[in-house]
C-alpha positions as CSV (number, residue, x, y, z in Angstrom):
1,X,37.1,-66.4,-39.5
2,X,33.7,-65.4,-37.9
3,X,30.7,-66.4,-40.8
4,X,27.1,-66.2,-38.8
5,X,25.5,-66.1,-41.9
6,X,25.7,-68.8,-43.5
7,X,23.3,-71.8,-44.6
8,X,23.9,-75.6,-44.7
9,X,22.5,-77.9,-47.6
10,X,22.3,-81.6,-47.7
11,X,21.4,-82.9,-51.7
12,X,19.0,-85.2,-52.5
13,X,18.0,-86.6,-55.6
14,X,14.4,-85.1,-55.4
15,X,14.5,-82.5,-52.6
16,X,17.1,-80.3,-50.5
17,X,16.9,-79.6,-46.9
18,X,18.7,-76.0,-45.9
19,X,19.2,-75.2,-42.5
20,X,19.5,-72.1,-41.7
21,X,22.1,-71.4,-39.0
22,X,21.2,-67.6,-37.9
23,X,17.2,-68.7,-37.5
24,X,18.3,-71.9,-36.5
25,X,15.3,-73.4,-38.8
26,X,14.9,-76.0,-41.5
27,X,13.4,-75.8,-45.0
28,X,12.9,-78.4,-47.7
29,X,13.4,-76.8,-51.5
30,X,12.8,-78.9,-54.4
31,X,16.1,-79.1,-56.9
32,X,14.7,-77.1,-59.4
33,X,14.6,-74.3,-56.6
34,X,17.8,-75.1,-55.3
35,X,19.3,-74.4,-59.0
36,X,17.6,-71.0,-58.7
37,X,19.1,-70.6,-55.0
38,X,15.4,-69.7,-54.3
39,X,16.5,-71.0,-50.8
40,X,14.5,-69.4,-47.5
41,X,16.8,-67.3,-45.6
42,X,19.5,-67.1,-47.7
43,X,20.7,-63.4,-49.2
44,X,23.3,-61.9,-51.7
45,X,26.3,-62.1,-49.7
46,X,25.8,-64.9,-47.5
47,X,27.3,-68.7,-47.6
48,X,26.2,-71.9,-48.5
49,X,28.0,-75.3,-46.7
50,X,27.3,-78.3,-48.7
51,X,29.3,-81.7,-48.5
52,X,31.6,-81.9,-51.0
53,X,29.9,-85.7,-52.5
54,X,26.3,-83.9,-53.5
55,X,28.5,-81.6,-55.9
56,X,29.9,-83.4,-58.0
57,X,28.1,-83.4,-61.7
58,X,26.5,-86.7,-63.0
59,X,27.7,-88.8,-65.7
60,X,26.4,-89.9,-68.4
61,X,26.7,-93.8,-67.5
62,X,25.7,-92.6,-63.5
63,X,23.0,-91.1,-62.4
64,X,23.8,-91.1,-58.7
65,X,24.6,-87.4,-58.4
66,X,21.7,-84.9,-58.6
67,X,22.7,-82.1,-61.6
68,X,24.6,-82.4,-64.7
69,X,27.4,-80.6,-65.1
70,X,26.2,-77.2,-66.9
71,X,23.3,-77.0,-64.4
72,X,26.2,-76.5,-61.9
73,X,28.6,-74.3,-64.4
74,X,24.7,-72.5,-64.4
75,X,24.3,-72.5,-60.4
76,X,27.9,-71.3,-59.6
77,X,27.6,-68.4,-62.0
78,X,24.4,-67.2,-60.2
79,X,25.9,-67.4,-57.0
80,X,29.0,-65.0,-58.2
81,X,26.2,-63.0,-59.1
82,X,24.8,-62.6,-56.0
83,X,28.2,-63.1,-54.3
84,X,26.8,-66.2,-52.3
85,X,30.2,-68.2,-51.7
86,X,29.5,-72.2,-52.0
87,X,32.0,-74.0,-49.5
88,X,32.2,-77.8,-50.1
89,X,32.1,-79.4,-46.2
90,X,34.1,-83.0,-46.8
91,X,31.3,-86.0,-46.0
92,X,34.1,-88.1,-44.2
93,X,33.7,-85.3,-41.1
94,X,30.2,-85.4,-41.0
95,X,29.8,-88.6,-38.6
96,X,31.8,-86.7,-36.5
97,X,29.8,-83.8,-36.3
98,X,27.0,-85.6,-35.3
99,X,29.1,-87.1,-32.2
100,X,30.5,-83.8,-31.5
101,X,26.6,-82.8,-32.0
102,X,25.3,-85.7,-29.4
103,X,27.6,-85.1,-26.5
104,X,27.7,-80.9,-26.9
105,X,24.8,-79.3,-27.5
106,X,22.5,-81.2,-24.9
107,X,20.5,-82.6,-27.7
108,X,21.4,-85.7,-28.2
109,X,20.2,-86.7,-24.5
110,X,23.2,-88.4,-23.6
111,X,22.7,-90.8,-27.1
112,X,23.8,-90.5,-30.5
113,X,21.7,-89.2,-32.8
114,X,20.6,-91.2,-35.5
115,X,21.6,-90.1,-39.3
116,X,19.0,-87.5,-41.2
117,X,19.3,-84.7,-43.0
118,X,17.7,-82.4,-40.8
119,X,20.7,-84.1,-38.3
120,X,23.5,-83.5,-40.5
121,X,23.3,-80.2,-41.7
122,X,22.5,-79.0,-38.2
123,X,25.1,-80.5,-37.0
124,X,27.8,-79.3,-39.2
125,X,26.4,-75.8,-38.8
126,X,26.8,-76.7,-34.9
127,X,30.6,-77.7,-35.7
128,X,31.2,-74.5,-37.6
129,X,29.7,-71.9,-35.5
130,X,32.1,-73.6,-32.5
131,X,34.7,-74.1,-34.7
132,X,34.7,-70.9,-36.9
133,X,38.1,-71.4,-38.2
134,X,37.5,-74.7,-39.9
135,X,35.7,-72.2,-42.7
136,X,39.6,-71.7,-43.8
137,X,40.1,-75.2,-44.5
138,X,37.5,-75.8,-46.9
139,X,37.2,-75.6,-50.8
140,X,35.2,-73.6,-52.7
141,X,32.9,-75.1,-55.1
142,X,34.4,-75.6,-58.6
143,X,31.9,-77.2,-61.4
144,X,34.0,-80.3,-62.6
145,X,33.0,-83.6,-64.7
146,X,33.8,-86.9,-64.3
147,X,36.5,-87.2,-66.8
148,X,38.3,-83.9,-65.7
149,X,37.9,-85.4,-61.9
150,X,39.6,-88.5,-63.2
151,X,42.5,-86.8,-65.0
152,X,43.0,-84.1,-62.4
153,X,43.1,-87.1,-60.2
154,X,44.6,-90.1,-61.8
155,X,47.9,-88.8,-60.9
156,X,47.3,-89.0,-57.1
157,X,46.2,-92.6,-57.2
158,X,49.3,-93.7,-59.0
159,X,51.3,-92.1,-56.3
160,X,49.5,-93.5,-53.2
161,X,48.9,-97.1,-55.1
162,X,52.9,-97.5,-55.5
163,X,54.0,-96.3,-52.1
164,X,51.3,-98.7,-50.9
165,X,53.0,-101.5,-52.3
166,X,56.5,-100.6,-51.2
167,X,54.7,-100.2,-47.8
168,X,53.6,-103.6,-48.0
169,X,56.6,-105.0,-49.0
170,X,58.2,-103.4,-46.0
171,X,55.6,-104.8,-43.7
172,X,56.2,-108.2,-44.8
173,X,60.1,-108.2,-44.4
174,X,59.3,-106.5,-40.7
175,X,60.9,-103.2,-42.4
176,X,63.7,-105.1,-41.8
177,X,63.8,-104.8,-37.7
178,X,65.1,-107.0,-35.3
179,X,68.5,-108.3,-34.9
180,X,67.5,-111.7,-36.5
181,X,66.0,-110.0,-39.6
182,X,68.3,-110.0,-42.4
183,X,66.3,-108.0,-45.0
184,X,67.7,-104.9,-45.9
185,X,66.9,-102.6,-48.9
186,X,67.5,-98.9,-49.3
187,X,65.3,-97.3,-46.9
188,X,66.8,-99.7,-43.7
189,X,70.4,-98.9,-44.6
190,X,70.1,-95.4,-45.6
191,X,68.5,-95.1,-41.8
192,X,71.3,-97.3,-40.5
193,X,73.8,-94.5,-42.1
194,X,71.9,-91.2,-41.3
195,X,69.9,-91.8,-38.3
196,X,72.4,-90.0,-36.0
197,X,73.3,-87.2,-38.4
198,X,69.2,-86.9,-38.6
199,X,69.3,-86.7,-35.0
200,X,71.1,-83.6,-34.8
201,X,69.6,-82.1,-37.1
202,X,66.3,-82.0,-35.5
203,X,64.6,-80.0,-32.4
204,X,64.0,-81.8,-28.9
205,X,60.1,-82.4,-29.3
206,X,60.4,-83.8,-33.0
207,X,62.9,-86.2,-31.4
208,X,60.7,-87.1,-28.8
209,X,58.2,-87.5,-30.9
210,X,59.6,-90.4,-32.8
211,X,61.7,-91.2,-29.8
212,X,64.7,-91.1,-30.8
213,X,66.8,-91.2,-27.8
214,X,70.7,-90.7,-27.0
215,X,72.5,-94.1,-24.8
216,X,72.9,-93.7,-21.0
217,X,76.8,-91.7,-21.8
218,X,75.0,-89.6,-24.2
219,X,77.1,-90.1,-26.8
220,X,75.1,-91.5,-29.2
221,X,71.3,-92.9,-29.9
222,X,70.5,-96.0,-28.0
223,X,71.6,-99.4,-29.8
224,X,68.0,-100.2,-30.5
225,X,68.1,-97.1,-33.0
226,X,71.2,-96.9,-34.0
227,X,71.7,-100.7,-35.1
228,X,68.0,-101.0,-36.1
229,X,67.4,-104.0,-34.3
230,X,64.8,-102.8,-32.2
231,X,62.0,-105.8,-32.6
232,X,59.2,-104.0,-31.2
233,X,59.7,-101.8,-34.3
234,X,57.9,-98.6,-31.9
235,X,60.8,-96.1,-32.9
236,X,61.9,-97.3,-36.5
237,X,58.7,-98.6,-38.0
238,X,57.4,-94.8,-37.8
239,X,60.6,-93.9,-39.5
240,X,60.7,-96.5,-41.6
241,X,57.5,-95.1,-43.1
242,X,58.8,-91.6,-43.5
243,X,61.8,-91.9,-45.6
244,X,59.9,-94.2,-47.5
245,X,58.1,-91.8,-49.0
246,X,61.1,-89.8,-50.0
247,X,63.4,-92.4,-51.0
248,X,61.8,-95.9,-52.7
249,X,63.5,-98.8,-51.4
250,X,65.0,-100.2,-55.0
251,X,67.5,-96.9,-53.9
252,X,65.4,-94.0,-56.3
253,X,64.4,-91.1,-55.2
254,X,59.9,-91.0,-54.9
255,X,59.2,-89.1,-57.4
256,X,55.5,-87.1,-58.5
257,X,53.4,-89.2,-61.6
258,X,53.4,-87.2,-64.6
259,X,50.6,-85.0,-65.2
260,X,49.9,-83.2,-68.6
261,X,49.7,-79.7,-67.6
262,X,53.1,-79.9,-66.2
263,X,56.2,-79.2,-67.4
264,X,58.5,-82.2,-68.1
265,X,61.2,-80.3,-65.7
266,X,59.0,-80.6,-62.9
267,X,57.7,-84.2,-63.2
268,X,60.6,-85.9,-61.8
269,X,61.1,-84.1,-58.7
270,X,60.3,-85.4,-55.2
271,X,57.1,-83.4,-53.9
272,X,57.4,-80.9,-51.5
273,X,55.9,-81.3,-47.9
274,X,52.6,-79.5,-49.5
275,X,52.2,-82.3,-51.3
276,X,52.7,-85.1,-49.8
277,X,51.2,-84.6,-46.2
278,X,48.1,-84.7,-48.7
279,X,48.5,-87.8,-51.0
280,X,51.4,-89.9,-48.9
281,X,50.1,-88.9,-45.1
282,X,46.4,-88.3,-46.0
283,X,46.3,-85.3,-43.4
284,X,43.6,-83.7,-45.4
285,X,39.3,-84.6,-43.9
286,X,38.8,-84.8,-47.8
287,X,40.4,-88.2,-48.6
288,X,40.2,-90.5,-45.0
289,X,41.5,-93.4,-47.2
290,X,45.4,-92.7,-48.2
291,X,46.8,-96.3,-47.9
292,X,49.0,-98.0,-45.8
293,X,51.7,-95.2,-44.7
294,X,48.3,-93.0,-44.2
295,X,46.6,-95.0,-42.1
296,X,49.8,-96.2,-40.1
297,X,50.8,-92.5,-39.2
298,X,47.2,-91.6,-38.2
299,X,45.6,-94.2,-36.9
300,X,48.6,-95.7,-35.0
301,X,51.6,-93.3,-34.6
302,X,49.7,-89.8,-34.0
303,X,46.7,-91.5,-32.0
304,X,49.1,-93.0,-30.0
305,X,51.2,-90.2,-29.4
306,X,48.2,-88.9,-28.0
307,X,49.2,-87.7,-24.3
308,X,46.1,-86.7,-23.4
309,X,44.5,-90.2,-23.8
310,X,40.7,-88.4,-24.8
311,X,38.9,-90.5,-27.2
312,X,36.9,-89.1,-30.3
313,X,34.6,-92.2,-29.6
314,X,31.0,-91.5,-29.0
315,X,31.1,-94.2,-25.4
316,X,34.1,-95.0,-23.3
317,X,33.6,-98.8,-24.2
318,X,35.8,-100.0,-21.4
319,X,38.9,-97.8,-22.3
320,X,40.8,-98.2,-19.6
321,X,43.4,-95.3,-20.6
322,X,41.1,-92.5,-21.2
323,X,37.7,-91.3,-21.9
324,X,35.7,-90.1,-24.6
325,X,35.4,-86.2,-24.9
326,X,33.2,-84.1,-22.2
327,X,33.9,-80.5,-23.4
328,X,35.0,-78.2,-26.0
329,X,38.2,-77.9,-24.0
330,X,38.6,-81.8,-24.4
331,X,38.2,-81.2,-28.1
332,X,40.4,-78.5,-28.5
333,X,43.1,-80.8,-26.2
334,X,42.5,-83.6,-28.9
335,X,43.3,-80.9,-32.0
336,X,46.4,-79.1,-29.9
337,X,47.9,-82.9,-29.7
338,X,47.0,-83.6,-33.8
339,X,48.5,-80.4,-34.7
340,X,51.3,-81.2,-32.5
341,X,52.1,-84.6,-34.3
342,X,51.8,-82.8,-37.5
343,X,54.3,-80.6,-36.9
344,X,56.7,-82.9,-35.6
345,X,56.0,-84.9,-38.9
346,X,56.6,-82.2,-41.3
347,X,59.9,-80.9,-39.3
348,X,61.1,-84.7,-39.8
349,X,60.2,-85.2,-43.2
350,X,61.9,-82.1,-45.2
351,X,64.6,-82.1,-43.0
352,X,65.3,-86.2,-44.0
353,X,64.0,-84.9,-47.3
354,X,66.8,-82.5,-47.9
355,X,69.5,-84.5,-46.6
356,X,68.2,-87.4,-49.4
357,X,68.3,-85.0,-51.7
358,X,71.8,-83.2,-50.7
359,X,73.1,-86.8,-51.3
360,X,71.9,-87.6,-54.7
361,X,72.8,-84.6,-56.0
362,X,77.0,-85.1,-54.5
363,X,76.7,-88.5,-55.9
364,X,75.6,-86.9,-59.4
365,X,78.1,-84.6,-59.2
366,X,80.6,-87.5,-58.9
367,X,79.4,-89.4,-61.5
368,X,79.3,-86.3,-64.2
């Protein structure tokens, strides 16, 4: 998607400064004109980029945000008006923007450029105009209040909160690894059972991803795997943190929280990959903070899957394995490796996900 015309926003509680991409200029507007979209350079048709924080509607007991919630119901019907589409640009990316700002467009001087918001909007305009297909990836504006955020919400934060603490569980007991460990719950032994049968099931680079690995005669994975005693925990603790999400270690299958505009069918069923690369993986740049099983698959098994050992970081600070990113091509090398983890991820998870559920539903059959 190719948008030249579009306009970025930063929110403040008294003024708003716009930057206009095309002119490459910045205006300050006060928030009554902002309301109005009495905004320089902008015109019916065009797009307006604002991070996602500065629209949400302020609460009665908070006063943190900058318009109530019918001044935005009022501001989004204007813009359908005019067809102006709002796009809501997720404030966890911004920082890096701004790096990606520094280092690309031979402003920052070789420095990082400190935090303003003349800086921030131009630098997410920057991003976009290099990265035109992130435009795809991000929500329109829909006026909500706190209590509809909450309850459209809640739901999400149950999920993540309880999968946390199995996580943590896990982690204590080692997830069960190492040949001295005698923990066991459901997770380790239904791994124990299926991780060969999982093996076959899967394509060469989603095995190499998580390294599973066939023994020197080839006929089956190495002892490490199969007896899930490998103490290092590099191959199963990765694992370990998949199934987990499908199958709880007291033996149930992880199901969705209610929600009350579901059906009561379709609360106990385990999510579908749609839904829980978002709340059990956090792969979304809206919520950075997704818990334990989140923050182990990102920050530890995808980074350091990472062949091509570039750093997002702004300086090198003595890495001794790579070096922080010189180019757009070093970028794009950083997002080819993400999307390839991803990938690899997601082919692992519903295929373990449908062999979980092909079980329970033999052993229900049984038991009928």
């Amino acid at each position: 998607m190719k948008n030249s015309n579009f306009i970025v926003c930063d929110i403040g509680k008294k003024q708003i400064t716009a930057y206009d991409h095309q002119n490459q200029v910045h205006s300050l507007v006060t928030t009554e004109e902002f309301l109005l979209l009495d905004i320089p350079g902008l015109d019916d048709g065009m797009t307006l980029v604002i991070e996602d924080a500065h629209l949400r509607a302020r609460g009665e007991d908070s006063l943190a945000q900058t318009y109530t919630i019918d001044q935005l119901i009022y501001l989004k019907n204007l813009a359908s008006k005019r067809n102006i589409t709002i796009l809501c640009f997720p404030q966890k990316v911004t920082p890096k923007t701004r790096k990606i700002f520094s280092i690309l467009s031979g402003k920052g001087d070789g420095k990082l450029i400190k935090k303003s918001d003349e800086n921030d909007t131009e630098s997410i305009a920057f991003y976009l105009e290099k990265f035109p297909n992130v435009f795809l990836t991000l929500k329109e504006f829909k006026p909500i209040d706190g209590d509809e955020h909450e309850i459209k919400n809640t739901h999400i934060y149950v999920d993540r909160d309880l999968l946390t603490e199995d996580s943590n569980t896990a982690r204590n007991e080692k997830y069960g690894i190492g040949k001295d460990n005698t923990h066991e719950d459901a997770v380790s032994r239904w791994i124990k059972t299926n991780v060969s049968k999982l093996y076959g099931m899967l394509d060469q680079e989603t095995r190499d991803f998580f390294k599973l690995e066939l023994n020197s005669k080839g006929n089956g994975l190495k002892s490490n795997v199969l007896n899930y005693i490998d103490a290092g925990a590099g191959t199963l603790k990765p694992i370990y943190n998949v199934i987990n999400t499908i199958l709880r270690p007291t033996g149930e299958l992880r199901v969705r929280s209610d929600r009350a505009n579901l059906e009561i069918e379709e609360h106990k069923k385990v999510p579908y990959w749609k839904y829980a690369k978002v709340v059990y993986f956090g792969i979304t740049p809206y919520h950075t903070k997704a818990g334990v099983t989140a923050s182990n698959y990102k920050w530890h098994k995808r980074k350091a899957g990472n062949k091509n050992k570039i750093s997002m970081a702004f300086e090198d600070n003595g890495n001794r394995k790579g070096h922080t990113f010189k180019s757009f091509e070093d970028l794009e090398t950083i997002r080819k490796e993400m999307r390839h983890a991803d990938k690899c991820l997601q082919k692992f998870w519903t295929t373990s996900r449908e062999m979980i559920i092909t079980e329970f539903k033999e052993k229900e059959n049984v038991f009928r």
